[in-house]
C-alpha positions as CSV (number, residue, x, y, z in Angstrom):
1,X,0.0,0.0,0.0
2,X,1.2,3.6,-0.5
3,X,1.0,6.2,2.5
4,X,1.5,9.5,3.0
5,X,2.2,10.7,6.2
6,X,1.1,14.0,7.2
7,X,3.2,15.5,10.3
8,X,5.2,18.7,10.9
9,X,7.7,17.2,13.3
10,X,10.7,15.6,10.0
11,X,11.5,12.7,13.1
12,X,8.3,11.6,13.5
13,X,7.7,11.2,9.6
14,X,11.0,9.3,8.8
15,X,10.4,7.4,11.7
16,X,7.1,6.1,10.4
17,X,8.0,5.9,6.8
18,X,10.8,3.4,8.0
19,X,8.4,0.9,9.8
20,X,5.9,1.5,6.8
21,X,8.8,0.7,4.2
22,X,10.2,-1.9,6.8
23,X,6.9,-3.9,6.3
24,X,7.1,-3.7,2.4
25,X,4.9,-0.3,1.7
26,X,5.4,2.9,0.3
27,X,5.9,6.1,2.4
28,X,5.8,9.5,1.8
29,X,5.8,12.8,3.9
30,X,4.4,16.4,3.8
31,X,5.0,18.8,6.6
32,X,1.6,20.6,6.6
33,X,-2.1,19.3,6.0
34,X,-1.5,22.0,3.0
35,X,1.4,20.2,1.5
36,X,-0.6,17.0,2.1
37,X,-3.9,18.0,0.1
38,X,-2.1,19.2,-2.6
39,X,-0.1,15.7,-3.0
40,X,-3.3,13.7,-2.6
41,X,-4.1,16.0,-5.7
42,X,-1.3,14.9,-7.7
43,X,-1.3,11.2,-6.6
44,X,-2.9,8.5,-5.6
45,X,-2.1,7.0,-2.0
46,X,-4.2,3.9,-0.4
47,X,-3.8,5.2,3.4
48,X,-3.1,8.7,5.5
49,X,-1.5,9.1,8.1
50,X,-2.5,12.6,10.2
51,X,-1.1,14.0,13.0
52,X,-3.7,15.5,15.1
53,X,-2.2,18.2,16.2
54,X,-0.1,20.2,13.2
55,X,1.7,23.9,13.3
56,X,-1.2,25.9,13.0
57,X,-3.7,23.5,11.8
58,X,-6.2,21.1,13.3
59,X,-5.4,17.6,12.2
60,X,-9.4,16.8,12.8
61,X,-10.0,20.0,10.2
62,X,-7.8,18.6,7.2
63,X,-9.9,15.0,8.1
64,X,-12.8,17.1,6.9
65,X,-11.1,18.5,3.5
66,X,-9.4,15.1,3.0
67,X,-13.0,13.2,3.4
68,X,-14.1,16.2,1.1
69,X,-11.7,16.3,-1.6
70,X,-11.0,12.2,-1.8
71,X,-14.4,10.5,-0.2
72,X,-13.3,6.8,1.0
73,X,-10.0,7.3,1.5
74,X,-8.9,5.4,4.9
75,X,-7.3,8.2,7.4
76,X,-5.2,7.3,10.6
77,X,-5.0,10.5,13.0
78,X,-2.2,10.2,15.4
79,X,-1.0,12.1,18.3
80,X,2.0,12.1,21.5
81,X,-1.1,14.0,23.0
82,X,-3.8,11.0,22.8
83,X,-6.6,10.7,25.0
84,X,-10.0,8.6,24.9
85,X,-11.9,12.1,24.3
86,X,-9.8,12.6,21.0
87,X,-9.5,8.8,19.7
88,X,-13.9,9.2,19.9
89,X,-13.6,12.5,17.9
90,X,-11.5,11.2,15.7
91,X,-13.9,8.0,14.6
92,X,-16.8,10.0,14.6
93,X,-15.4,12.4,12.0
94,X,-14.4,9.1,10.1
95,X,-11.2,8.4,10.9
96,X,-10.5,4.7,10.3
97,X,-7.8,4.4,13.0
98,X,-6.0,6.4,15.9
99,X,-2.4,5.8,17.2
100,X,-0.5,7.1,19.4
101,X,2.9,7.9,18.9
102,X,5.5,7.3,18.9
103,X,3.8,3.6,18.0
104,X,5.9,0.7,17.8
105,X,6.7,-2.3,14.9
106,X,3.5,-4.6,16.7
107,X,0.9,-1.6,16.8
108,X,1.5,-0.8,13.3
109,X,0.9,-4.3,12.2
110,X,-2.2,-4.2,13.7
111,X,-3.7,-1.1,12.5
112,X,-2.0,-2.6,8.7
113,X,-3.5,-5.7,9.5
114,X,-7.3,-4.1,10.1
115,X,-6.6,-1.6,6.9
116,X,-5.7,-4.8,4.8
117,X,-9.1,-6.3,6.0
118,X,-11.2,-3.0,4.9
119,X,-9.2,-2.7,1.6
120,X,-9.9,-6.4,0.5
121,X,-13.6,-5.6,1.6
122,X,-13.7,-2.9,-0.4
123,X,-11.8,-4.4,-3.6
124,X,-14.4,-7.1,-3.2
125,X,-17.5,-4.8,-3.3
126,X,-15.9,-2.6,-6.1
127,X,-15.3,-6.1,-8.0
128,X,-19.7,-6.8,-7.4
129,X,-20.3,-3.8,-8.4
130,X,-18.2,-3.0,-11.4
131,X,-19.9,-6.9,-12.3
132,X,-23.3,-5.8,-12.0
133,X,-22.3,-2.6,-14.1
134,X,-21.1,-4.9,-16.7
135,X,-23.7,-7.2,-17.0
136,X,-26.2,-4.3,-16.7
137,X,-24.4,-2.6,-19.9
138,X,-23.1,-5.3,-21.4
139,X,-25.3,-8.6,-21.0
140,X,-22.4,-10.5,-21.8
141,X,-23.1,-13.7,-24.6
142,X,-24.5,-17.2,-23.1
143,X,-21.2,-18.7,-25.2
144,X,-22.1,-21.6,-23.4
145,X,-24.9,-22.4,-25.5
146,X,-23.9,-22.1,-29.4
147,X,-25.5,-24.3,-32.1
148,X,-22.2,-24.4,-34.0
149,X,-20.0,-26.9,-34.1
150,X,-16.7,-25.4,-33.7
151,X,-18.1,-22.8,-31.6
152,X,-19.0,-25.8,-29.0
153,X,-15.9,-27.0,-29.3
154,X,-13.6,-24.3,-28.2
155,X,-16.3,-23.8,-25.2
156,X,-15.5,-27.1,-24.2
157,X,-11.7,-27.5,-24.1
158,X,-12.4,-24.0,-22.1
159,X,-14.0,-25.0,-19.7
160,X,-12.4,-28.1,-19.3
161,X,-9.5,-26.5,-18.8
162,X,-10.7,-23.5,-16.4
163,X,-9.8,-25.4,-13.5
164,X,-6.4,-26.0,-14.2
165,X,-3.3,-23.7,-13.9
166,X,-2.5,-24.2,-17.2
167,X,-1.7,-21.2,-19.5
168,X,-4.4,-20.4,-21.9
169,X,-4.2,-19.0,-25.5
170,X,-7.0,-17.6,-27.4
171,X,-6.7,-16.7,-31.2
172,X,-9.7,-15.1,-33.3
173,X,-9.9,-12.0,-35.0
174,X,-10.8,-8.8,-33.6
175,X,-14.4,-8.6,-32.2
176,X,-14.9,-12.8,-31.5
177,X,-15.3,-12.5,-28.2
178,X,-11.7,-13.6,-27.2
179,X,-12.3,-11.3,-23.7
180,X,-16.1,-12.6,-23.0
181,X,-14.3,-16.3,-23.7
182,X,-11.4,-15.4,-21.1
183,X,-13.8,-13.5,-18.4
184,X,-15.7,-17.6,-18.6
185,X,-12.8,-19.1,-18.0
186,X,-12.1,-17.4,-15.2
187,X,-15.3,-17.2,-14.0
188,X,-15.8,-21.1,-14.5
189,X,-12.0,-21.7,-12.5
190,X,-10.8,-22.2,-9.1
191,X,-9.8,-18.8,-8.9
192,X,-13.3,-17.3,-9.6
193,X,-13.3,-15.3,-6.2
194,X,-9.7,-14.0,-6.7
195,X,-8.7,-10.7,-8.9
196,X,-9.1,-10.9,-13.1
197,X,-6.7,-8.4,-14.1
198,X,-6.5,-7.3,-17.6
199,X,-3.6,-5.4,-19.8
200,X,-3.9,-4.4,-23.6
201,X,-0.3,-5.1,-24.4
202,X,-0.6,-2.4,-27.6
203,X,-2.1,0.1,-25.7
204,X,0.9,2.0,-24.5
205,X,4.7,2.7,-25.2
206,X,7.2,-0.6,-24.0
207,X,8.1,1.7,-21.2
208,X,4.9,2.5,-19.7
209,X,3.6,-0.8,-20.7
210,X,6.7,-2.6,-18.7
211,X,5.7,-0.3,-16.2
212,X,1.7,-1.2,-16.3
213,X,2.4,-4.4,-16.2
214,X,5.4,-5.5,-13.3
215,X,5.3,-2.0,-11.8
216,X,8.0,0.4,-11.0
217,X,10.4,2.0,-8.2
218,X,10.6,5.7,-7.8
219,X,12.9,7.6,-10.0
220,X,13.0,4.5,-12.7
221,X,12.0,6.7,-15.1
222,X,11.1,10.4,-16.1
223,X,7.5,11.3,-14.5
224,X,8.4,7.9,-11.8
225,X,7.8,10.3,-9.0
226,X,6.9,7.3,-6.4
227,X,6.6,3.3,-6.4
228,X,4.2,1.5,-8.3
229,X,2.6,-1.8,-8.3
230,X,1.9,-3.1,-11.7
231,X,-0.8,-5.7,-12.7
232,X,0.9,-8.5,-12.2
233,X,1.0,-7.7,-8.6
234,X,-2.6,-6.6,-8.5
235,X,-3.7,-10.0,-10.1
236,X,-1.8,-12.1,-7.4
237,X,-3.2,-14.8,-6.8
238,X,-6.0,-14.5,-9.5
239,X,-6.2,-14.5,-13.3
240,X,-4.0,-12.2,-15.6
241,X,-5.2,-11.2,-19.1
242,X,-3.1,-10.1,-21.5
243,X,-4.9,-8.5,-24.4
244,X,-3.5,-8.6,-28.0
245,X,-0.3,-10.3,-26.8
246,X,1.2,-11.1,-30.5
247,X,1.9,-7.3,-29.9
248,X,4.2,-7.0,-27.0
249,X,7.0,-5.6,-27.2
250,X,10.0,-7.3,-28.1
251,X,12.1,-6.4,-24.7
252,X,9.6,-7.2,-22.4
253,X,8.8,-11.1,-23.9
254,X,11.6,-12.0,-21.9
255,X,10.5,-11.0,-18.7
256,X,7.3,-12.3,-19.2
257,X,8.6,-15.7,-20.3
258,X,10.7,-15.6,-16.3
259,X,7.5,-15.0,-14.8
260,X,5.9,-17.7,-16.2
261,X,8.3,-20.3,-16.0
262,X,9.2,-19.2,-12.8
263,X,6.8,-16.9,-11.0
264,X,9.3,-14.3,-10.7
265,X,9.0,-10.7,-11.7
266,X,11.3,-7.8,-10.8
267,X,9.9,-4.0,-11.0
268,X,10.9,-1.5,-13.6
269,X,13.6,0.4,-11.9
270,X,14.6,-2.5,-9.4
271,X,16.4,-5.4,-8.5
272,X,15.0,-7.6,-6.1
273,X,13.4,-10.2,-7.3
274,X,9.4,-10.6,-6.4
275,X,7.4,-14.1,-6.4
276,X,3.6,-13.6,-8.3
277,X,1.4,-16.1,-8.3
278,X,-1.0,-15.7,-11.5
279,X,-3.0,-18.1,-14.3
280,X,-2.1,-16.4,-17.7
281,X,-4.5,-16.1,-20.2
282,X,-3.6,-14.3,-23.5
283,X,-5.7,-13.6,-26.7
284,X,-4.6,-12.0,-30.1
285,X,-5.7,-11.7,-33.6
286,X,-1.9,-12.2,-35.0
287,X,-0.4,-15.4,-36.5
288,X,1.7,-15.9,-33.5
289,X,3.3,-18.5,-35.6
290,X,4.4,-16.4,-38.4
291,X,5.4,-13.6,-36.0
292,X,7.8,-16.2,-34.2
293,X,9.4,-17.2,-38.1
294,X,9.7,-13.1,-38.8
295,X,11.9,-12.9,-35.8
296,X,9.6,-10.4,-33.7
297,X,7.9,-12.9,-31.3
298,X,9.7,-15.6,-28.5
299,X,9.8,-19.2,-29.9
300,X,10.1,-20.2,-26.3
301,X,7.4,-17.6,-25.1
302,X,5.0,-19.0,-27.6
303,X,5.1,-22.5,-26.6
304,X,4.6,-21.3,-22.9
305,X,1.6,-19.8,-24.2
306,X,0.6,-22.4,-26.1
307,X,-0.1,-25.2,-23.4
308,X,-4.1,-24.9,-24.2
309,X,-4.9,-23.0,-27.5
310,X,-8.8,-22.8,-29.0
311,X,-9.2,-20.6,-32.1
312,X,-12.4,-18.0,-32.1
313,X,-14.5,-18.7,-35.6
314,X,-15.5,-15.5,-37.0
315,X,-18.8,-14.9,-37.4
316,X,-19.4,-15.2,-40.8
317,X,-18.9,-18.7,-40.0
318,X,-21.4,-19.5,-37.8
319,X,-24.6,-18.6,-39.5
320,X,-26.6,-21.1,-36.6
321,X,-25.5,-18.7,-33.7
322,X,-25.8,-15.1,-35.9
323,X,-30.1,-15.1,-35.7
324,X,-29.9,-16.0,-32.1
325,X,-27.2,-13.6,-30.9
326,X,-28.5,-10.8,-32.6
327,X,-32.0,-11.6,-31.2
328,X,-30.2,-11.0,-28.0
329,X,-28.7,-8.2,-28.7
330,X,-31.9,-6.9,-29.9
331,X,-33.8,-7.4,-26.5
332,X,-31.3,-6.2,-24.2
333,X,-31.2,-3.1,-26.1
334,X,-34.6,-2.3,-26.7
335,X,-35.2,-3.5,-22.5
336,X,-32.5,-0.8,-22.2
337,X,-34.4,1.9,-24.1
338,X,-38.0,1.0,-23.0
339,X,-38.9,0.0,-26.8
340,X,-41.5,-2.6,-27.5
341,X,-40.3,-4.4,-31.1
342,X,-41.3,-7.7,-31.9
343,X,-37.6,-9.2,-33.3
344,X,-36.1,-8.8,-36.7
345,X,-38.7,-8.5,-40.0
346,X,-37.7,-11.0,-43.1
347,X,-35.8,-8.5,-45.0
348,X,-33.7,-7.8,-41.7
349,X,-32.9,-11.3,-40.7
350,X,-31.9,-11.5,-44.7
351,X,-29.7,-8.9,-44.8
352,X,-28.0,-9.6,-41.2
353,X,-27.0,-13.5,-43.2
354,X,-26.0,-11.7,-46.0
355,X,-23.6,-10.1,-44.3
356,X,-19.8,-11.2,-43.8
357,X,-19.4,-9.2,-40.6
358,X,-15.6,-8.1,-41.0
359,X,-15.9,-6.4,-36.8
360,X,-17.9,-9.8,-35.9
361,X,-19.9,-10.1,-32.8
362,X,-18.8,-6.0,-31.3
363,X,-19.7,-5.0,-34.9
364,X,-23.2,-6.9,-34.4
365,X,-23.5,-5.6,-31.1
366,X,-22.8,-2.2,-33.0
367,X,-25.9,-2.9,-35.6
368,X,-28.4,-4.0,-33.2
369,X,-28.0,-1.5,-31.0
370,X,-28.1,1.3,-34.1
371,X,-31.6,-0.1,-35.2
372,X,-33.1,-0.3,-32.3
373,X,-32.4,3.0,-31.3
374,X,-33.9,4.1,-35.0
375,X,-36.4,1.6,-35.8
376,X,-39.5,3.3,-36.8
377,X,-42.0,0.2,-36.7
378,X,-42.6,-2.8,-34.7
379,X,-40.2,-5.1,-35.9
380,X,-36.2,-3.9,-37.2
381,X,-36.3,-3.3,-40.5
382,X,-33.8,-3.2,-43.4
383,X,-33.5,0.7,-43.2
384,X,-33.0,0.9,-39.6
385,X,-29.8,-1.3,-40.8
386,X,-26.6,0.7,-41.2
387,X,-25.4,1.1,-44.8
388,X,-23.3,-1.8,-45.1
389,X,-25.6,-4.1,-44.3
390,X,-28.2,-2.6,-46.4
391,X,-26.2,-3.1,-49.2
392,X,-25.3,-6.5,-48.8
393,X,-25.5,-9.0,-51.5
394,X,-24.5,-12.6,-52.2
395,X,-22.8,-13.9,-55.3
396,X,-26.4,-13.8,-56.9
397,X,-26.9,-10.5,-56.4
398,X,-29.7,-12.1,-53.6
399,X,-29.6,-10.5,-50.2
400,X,-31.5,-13.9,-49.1
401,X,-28.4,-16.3,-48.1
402,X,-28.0,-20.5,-48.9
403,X,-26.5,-20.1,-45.2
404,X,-30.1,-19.5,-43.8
405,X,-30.5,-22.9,-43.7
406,X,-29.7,-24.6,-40.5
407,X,-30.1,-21.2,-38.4
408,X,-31.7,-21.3,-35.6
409,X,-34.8,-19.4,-36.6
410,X,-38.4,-20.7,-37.3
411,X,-39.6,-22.2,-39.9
412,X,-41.9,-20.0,-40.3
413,X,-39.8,-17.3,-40.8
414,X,-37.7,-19.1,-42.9
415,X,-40.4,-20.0,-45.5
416,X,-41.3,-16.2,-45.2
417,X,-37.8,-15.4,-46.1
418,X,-37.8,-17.9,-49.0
419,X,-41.4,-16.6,-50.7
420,X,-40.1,-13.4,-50.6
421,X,-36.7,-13.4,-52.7
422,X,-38.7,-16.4,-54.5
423,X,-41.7,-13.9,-55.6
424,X,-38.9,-10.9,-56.1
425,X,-36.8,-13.1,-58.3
426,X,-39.5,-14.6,-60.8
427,X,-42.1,-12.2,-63.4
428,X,-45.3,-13.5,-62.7
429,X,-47.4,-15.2,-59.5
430,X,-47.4,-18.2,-61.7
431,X,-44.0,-18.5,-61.9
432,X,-43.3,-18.2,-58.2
433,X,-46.2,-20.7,-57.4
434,X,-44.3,-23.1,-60.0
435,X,-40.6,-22.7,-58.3
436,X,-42.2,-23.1,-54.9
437,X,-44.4,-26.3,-55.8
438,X,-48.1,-24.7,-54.6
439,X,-50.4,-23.8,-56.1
440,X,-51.4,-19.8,-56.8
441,X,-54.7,-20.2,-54.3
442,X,-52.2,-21.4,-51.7
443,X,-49.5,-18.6,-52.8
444,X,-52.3,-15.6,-52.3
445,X,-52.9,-16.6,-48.4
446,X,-49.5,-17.2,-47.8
447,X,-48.4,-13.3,-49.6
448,X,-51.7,-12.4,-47.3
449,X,-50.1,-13.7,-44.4
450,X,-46.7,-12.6,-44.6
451,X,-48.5,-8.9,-45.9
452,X,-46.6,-9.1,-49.1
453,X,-49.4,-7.6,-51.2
């Protein structure tokens, strides 16, 4: 954890920095509740430690702007001057602890021993709530439950192997749902109740990355003004996701490789040597294997990644889960807006098969949400649609797609679907009655039904 201590008296301050550091935290100082405020500005610190009684200043007063200014934030007032009457004050004005000093190696353990217990409380209710959040905006995919075959059978070596330690490797182009399929895995393992930690290995230079993801010591680098834990030490313990990994940067593969192989990790900036106990799961939409032949990506690192590998089928390629999915999408987001629509019209289900979905389920997500926002009707139409999708075609020149067959729709909706580009691709009724093998009586009720006048 990272304290600042607040006191005007420079011996009292280095003397509590050294137990803090001594016990494997990070201490800082500021001589005035002043100095203090205006570093709790600049940074972010996990505890404070507040001298009660400060030149010119009431330590119980800067409680009150500290409470103000960062809500939640655990505060320790200490004194030499410490009485029952002040330790009451102090908790009634929120204080989460009072010492008095000076306070010895075993006192501080305790009071670091009851802030542990609140902060892992308070990860865990951030962690519920921050689920509910996502679920509420999200309403992630039942990938559980896919009518394709391949689709099935990444879910199973999954989840057969969430319970292991084993290293997982996900592959798929952008937008498959490599995350959604990590978030299961973790949430179907042994380590469901611990941290899931995520990093987008492209996301930032190799520096800041390296620094994101083992942490880094004071001074390591320009802008390093104090320690830092990375992710790997925030996912102790718990499940570490590393996003887009055939894009990591050459000079860090190797420190990632040691802590795989041998749970070790040193900080940027540092030598001493750190022991992190994570399950590694990685995801990318490279050829890992043709990155390793160009010389940019570990041989040895990919193999250590590569214990349990599933590949994520595009889209395109699973015309059985497309209908369903999208009918998903289509209820969460009209629940969302307070829209009554009764599903997808002919023409819409058409065009969404027609489609070869280059962005995949996030570009789906995407369309769904776009029409029903705009849907003018009852049912999502063609023109609520985006553009590209309207203007889909097969080779035919058909929007109506051979791959409709075998999705999980109705058949009554398919034979709609099939009367339709049946009665749009011949000249006459008769015709139509002839390619569909009915009669024009029968035709007529069906057109009637379907209200294709």
């Amino acid at each position: 954890m990272d304290f600042l201590i607040i006191d005007d008296d420079k011996t009292a301050r280095d003397a509590a920095s050294f137990l803090i550091e001594d016990e494997g935290h990070y201490a800082e100082g500021a001589e005035s509740g002043r100095l203090g405020l205006t570093r709790l500005k600049e940074d972010k610190f996990d505890v404070v430690l507040l001298d009660l009684y400060l030149n010119g200043e009431s330590g119980l007063d800067v409680l009150s702007e500290i409470q103000a200014q960062e809500p939640g934030l655990p505060v320790i007032l200490f004194t030499a001057q410490g009485n029952v009457k002040h330790a009451v004050e102090a908790m009634r004005r929120g204080a989460a602890d009072f010492l008095e000093k000076p306070f010895d190696r075993e006192q501080l353990a305790t009071v670091l021993a009851r802030l542990q217990h609140l902060r892992q409380l308070g990860q865990r209710i951030e962690k519920l709530e921050q689920e509910v959040t996502e679920t509420k905006a999200q309403n992630l995919e039942p990938i559980f439950d896919f009518t394709t075959p391949s689709m099935r059978k990444v879910m199973e070596v999954l989840l057969r192997s969430a319970k292991t330690p084993a290293s997982i490797l996900i592959l798929g182009e952008s937008g498959t749902g490599k995350s959604v399929a990590a978030r299961a895995v973790h949430r179907h393992s042994h380590l469901a109740n611990k941290p899931f930690v995520t990093v987008s290995c492209p996301s930032l230079s190799r520096e800041l990355l390296e620094s994101e993801l083992f942490g880094h010591v004071k001074g390591a680098f320009t802008g390093a003004v104090r320690d830092h834990w990375g992710k790997v030490k925030g996912a102790d313990g718990g499940t570490l996701f590393l996003d887009e990994i055939g894009d990591l940067p050459a000079e860090i593969q190797p420190k990632l490789l040691r802590l795989l192989q041998e749970r070790e990790y040193e900080r940027l900036g540092e030598n001493v040597l750190r022991q992190a106990s994570v399950r590694v799961i990685a995801a990318t939409n490279r050829d890992l294997k043709k990155r390793v032949a160009d010389g940019v990506f570990r041989e040895d690192l990919y193999f250590r990644l590569n214990v349990i590998a599933v590949e994520m089928p595009p889209l395109r390629e699973r015309p059985g889960d497309l209908i369903r999915l999208a009918d998903l999408y289509l209820n969460h987001f009209a629940n969302q807006c307070g829209r009554r629509l009764e599903g997808l019209s002919g023409e819409a289900t058409a065009q969404l098969c027609a489609y070869s979905w280059p962005g995949n389920l996030r570009e789906l997500r995407n369309a769904i949400e776009r029409a029903v926002i705009l849907a003018r009707g009852a049912q999502i139409e063609p023109a609520d649609l985006p553009s590209e999708l309207q203007n889909a075609r097969t080779g035919n020149g058909s929007a109506a797609p051979a791959s409709l067959a075998g999705a999980t729709i109705t058949l009554e909706k398919l034979e709609e679907l099939h009367i339709r580009r049946v009665v749009e691709g011949t000249s006459s009724l008769l015709e139509a009655a002839a390619v569909l093998g009915i009669d024009q009586a029968t035709l007529y009720r069906k057109r009637k039904r379907i209200g294709l006048e």
